[in-house]
PASEBA-1860 file (N, C-alpha, C; in nm, 3 decimals):
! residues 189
1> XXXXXXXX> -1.178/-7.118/3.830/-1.171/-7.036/3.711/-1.131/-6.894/3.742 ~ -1.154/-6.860/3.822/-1.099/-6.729/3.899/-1.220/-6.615/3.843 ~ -1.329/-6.629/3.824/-1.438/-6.521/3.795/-1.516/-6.503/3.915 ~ -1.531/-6.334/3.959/-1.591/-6.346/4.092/-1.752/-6.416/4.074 ~ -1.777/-6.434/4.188/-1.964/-6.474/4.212/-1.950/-6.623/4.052 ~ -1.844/-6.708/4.009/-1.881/-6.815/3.940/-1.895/-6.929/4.084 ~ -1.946/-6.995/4.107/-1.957/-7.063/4.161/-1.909/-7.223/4.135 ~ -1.879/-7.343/4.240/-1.839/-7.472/4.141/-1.980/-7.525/4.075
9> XXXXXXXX> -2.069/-7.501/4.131/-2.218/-7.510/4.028/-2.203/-7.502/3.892 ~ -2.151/-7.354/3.927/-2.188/-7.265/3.774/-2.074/-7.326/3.706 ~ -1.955/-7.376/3.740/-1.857/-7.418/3.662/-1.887/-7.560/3.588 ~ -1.955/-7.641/3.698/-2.019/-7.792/3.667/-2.121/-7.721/3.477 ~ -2.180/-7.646/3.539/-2.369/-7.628/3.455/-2.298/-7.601/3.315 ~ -2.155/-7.498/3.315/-2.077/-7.466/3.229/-2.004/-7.559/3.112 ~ -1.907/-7.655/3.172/-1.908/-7.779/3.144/-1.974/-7.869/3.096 ~ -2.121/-7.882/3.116/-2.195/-7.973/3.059/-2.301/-7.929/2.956
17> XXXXXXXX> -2.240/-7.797/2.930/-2.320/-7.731/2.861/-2.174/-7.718/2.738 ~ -2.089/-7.745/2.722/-1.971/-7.727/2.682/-1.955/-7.901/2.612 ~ -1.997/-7.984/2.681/-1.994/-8.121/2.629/-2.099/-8.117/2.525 ~ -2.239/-8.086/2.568/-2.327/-8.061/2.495/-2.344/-8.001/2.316 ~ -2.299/-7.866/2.369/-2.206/-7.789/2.224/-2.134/-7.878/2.165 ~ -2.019/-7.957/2.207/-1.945/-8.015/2.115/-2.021/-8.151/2.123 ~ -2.117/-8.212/2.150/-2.174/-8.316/2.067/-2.278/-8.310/1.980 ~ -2.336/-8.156/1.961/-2.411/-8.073/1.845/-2.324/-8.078/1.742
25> XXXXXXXX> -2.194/-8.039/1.765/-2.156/-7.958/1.701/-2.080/-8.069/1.565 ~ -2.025/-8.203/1.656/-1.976/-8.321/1.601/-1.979/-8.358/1.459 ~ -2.111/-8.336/1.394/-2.161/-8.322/1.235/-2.018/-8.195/1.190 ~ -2.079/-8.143/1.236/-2.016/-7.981/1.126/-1.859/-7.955/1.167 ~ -1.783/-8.062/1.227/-1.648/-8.061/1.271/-1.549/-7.988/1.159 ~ -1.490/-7.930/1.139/-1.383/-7.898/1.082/-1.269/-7.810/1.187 ~ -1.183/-7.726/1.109/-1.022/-7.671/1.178/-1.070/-7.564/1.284 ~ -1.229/-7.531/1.266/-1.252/-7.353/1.308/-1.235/-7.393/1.463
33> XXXXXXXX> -1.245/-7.538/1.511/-1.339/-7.585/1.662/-1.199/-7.543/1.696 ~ -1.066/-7.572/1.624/-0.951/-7.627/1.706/-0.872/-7.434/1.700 ~ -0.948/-7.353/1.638/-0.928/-7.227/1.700/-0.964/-7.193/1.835 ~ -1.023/-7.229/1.897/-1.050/-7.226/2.054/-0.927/-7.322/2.174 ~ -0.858/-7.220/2.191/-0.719/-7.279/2.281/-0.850/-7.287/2.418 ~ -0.888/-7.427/2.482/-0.929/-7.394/2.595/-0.831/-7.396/2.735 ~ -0.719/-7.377/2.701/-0.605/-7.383/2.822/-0.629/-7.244/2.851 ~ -0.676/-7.123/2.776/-0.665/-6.975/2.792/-0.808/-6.927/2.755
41> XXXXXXXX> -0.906/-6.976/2.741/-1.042/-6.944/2.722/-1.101/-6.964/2.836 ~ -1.180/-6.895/2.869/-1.266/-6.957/3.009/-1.406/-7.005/2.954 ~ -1.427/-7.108/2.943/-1.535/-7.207/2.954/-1.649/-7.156/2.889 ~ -1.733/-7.025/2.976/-1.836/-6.966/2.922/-1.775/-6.868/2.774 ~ -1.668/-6.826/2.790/-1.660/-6.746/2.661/-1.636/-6.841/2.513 ~ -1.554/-7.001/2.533/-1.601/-7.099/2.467/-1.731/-7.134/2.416 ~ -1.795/-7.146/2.576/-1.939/-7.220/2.518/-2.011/-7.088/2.405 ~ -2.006/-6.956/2.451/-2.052/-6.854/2.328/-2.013/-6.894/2.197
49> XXXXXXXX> -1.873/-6.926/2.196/-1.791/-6.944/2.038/-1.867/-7.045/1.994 ~ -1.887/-7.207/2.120/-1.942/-7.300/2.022/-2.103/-7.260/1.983 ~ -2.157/-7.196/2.044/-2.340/-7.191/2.033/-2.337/-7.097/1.873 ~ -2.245/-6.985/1.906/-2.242/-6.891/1.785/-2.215/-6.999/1.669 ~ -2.103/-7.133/1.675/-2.105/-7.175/1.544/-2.202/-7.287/1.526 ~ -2.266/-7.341/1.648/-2.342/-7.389/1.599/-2.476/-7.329/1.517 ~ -2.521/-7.192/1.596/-2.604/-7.130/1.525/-2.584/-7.100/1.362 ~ -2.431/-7.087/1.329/-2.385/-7.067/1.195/-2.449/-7.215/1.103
57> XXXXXXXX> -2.396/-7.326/1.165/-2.414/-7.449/1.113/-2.598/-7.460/1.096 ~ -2.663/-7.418/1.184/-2.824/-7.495/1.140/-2.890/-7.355/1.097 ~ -2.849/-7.268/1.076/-2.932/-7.153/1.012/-2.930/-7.124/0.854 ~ -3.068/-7.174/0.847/-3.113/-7.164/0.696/-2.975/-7.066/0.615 ~ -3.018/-7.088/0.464/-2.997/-7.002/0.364/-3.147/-6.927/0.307 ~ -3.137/-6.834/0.299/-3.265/-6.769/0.248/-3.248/-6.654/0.170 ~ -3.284/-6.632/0.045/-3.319/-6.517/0.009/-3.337/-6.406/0.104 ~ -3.277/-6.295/0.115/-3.307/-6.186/0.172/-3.445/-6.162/0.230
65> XXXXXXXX> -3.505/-6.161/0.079/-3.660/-6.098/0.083/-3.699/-6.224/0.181 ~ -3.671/-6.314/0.165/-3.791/-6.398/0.248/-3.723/-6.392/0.399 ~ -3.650/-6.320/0.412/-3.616/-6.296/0.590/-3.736/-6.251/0.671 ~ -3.795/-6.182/0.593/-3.910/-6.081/0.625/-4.040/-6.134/0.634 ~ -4.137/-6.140/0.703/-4.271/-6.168/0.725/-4.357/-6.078/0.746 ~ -4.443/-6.066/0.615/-4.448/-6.151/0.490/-4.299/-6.115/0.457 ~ -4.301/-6.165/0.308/-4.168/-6.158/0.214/-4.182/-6.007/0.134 ~ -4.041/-5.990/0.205/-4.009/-5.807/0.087/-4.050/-5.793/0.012
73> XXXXXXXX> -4.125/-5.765/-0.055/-4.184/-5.690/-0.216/-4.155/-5.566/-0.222 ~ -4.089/-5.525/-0.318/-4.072/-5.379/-0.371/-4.089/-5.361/-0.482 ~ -4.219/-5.219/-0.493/-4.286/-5.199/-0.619/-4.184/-5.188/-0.705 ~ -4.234/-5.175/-0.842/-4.137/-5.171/-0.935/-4.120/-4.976/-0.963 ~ -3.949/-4.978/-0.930/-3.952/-4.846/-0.985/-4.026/-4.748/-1.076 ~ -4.038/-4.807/-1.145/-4.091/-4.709/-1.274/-4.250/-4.676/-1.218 ~ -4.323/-4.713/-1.163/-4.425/-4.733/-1.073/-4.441/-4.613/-1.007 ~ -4.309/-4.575/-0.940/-4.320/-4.498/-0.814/-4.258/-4.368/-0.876
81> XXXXXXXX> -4.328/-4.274/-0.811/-4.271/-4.110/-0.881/-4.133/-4.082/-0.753 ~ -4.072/-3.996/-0.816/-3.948/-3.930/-0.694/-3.979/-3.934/-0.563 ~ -4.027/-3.844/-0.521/-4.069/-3.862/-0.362/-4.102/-4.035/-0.324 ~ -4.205/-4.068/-0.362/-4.251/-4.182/-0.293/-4.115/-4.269/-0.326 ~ -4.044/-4.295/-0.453/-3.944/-4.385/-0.470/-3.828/-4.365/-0.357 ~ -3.787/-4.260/-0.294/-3.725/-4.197/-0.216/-3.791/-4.248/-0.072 ~ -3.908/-4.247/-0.054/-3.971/-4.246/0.087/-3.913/-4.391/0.097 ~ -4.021/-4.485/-0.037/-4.000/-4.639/-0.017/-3.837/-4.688/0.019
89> XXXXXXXX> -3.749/-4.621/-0.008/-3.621/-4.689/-0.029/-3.588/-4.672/0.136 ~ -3.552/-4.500/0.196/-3.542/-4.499/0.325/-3.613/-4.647/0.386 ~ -3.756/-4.662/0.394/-3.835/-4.736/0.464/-3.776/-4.907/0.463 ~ -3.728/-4.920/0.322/-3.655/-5.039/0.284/-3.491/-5.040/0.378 ~ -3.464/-4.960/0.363/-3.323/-4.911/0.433/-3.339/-4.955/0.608 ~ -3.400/-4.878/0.610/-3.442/-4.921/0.781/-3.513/-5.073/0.840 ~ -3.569/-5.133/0.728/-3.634/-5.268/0.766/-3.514/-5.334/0.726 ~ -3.393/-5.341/0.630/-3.307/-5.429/0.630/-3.197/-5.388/0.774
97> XXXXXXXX> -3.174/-5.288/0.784/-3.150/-5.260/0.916/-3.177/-5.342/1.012 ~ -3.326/-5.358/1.079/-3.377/-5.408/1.151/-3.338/-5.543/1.146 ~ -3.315/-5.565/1.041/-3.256/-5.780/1.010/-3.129/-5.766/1.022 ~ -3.065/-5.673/1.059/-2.878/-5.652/1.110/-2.805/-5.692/0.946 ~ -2.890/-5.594/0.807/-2.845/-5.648/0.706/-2.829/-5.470/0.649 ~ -2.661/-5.383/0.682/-2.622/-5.306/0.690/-2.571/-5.224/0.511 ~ -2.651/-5.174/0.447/-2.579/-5.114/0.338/-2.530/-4.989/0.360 ~ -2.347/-4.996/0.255/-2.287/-4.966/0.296/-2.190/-4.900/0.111
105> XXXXXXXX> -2.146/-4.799/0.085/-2.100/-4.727/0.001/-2.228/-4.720/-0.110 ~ -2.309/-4.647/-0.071/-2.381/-4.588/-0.156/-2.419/-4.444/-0.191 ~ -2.316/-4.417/-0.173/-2.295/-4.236/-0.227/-2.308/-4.162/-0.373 ~ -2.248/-4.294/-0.409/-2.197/-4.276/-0.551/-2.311/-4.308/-0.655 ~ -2.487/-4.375/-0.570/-2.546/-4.422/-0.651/-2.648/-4.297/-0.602 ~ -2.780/-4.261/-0.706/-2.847/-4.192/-0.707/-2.973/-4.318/-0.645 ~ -3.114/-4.222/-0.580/-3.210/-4.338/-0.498/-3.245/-4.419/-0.582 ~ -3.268/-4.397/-0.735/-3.330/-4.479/-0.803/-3.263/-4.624/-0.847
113> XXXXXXXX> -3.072/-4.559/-0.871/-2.991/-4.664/-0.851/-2.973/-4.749/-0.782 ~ -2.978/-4.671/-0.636/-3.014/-4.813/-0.517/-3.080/-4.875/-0.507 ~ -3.202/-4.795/-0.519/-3.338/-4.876/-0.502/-3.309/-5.052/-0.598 ~ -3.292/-4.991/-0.695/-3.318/-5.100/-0.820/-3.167/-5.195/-0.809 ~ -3.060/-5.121/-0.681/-2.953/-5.249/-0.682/-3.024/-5.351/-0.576 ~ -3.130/-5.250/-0.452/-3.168/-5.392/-0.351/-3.219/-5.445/-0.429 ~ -3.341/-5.402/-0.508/-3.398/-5.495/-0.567/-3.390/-5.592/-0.664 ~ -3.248/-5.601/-0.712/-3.213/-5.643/-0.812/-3.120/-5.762/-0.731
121> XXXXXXXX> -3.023/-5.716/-0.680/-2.917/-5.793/-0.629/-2.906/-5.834/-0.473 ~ -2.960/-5.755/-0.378/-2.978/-5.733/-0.202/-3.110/-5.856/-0.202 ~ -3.192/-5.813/-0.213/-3.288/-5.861/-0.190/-3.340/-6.057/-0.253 ~ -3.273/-6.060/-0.358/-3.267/-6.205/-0.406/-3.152/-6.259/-0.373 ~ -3.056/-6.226/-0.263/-2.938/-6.284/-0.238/-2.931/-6.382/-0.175 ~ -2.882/-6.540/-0.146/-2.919/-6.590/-0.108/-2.860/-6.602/0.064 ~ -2.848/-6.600/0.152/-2.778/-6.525/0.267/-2.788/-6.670/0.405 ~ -2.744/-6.647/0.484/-2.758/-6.769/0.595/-2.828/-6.615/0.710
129> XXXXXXXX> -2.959/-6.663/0.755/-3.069/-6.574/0.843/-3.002/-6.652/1.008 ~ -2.968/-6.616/1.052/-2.941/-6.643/1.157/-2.960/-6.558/1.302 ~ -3.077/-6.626/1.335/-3.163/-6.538/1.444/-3.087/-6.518/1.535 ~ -3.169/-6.385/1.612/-3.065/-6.314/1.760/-2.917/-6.348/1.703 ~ -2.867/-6.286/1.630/-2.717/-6.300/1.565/-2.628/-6.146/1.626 ~ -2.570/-6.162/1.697/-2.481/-5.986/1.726/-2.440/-5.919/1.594 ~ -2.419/-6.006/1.539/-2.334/-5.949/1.425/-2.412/-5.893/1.314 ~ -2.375/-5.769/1.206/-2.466/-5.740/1.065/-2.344/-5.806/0.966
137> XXXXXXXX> -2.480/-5.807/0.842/-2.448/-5.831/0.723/-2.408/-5.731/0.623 ~ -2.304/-5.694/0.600/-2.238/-5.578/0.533/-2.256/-5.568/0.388 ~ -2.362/-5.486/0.374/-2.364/-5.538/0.217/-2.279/-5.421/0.138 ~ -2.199/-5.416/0.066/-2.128/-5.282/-0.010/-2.153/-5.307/-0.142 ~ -2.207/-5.198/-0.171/-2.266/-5.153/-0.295/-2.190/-5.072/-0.411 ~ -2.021/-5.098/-0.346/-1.927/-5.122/-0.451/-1.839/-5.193/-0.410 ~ -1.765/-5.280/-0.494/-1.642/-5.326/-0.492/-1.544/-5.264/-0.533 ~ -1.435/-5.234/-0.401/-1.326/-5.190/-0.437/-1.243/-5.257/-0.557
145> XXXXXXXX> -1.222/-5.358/-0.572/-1.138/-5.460/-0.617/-1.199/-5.442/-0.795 ~ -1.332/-5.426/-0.829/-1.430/-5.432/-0.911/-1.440/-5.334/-0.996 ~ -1.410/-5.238/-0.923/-1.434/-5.052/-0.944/-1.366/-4.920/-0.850 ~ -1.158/-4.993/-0.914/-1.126/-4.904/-0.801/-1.132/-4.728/-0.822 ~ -1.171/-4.708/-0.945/-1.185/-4.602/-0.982/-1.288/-4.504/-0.901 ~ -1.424/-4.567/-0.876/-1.504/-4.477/-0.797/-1.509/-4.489/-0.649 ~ -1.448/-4.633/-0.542/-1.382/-4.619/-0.457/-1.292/-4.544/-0.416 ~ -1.214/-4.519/-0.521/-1.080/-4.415/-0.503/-1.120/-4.240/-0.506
153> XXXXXXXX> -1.207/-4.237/-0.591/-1.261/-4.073/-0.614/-1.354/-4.090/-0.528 ~ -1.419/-4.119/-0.429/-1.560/-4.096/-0.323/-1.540/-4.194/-0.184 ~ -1.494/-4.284/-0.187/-1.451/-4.346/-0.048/-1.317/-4.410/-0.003 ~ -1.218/-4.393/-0.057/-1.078/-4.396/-0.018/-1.026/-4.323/0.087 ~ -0.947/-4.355/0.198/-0.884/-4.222/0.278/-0.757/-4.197/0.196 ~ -0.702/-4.108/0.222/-0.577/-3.988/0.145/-0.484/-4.118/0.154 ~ -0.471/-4.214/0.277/-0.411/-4.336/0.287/-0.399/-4.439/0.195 ~ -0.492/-4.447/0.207/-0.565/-4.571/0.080/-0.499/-4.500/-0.055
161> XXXXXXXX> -0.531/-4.390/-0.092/-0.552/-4.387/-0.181/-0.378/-4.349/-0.247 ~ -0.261/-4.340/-0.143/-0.177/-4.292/-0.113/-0.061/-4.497/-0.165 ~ -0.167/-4.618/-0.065/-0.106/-4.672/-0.085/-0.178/-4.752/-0.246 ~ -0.264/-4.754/-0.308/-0.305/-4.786/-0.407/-0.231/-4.730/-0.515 ~ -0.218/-4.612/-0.504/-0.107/-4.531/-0.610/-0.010/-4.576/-0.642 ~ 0.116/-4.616/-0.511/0.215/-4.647/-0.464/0.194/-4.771/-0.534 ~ 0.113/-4.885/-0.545/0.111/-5.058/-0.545/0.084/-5.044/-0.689 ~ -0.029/-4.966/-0.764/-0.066/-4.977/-0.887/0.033/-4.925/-0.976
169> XXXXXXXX> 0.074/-4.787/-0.949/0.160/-4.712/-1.048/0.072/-4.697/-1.123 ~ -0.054/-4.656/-1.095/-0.161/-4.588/-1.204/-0.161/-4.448/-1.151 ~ -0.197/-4.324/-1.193/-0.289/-4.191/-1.164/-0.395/-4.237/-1.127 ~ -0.382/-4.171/-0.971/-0.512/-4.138/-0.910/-0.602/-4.098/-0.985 ~ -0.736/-4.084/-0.913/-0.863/-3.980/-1.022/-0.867/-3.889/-0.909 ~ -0.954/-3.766/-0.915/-0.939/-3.695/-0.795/-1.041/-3.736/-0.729 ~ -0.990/-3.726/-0.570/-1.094/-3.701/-0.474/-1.208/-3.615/-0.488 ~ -1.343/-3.644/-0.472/-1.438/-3.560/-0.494/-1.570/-3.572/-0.393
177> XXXXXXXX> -1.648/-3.515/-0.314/-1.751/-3.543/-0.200/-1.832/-3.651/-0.348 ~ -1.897/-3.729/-0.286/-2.014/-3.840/-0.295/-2.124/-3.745/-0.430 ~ -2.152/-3.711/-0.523/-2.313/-3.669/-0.525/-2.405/-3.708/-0.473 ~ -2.450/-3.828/-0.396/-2.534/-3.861/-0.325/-2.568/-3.913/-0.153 ~ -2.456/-3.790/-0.078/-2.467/-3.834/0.038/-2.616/-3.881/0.154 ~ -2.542/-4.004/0.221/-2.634/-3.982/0.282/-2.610/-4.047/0.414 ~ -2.672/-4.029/0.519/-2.684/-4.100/0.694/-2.695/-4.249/0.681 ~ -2.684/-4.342/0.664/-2.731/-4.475/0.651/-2.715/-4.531/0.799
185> XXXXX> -2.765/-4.586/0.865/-2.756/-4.666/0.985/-2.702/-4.719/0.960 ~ -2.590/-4.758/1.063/-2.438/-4.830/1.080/-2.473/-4.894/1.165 ~ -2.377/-5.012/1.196/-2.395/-5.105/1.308/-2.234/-5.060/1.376 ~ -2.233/-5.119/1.515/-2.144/-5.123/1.568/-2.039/-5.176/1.550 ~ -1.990/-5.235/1.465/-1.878/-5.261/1.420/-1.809/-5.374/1.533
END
């Protein structure tokens, strides 16, 4: 295989761990397996692709909230005065974090707005939980496609908004900072 310190061991253990994967995997067969050229893959970076889809294939669907142990509960807005509604949401922000479940264009909403979109729409979503996963769940809390109007005035680049013009033949709205900026934890992309 030409990887230093692989050994023919490690190439054997590789291999049969590679047969293995694809007789897991045999149920959930479709076109994605035959994206893996193994004439130009090396073995172990395969066997990742197949474990990652097998992990895709047997990992529940779950409601958001019930990712969590116990299950998310969030008081009901009207409940909570400014500050604390503000504290709770950060605190909510950071525990979906922690589940690699990343929100993402919320500038444009005030805390009480957010609050009441996790709780409304984030949080009863029904999602595939898929443990030790590298990857986050991107949740955007607008649709471009949906609402290109406030995409275009608060998160468009001069680009975007340069080629949307160009494709629509509508008037721009103007660019304007967020009213509600804020830091949100990002994932690595």
């Amino acid at each position: 295989m030409g990887n230093a310190g692989f050994t023919a061991a490690d190439e054997v253990d590789q291999l049969l761990l590679n047969a293995r994967l694809r007789d897991e995997l045999e149920p959930f067969l479709d076109e994605s397996i035959r994206l893996v050229n193994t004439h130009t893959v090396p073995t172990p970076v395969e066997n990742e692709y197949l474990a990652s889809m097998l992990a895709w294939e047997r990992a529940p669907v779950l409601p958001i909230a019930d990712w969590f142990v116990p299950r998310l509960e969030l008081p009901p807005p009207d409940q909570l005065s400014p500050d604390r509604l503000h504290a709770v949401l950060w605190e909510t922000i950071g525990q979906l974090f922690q589940r690699r479940i990343v929100v993402e264009f919320t500038d444009h909403l005030s805390d009480h707005a957010l609050y009441c979109l996790i709780i409304r729409d984030i949080l009863p979503s029904p999602e595939k939980r898929i443990e030790q996963s590298p990857t986050y769940l991107h949740w955007h809390c607008l649709d471009p496609q949906d609402d290109p109007e406030l995409w275009l005035r608060y998160y468009a680049s001069a680009d975007e908004r340069e080629a949307w013009a160009a494709e629509s033949n509508l008037p721009l709205p103007p660019a304007e900072a967020a009213p509600f900026p804020r830091q949100l934890p990002r994932s690595g992309r």
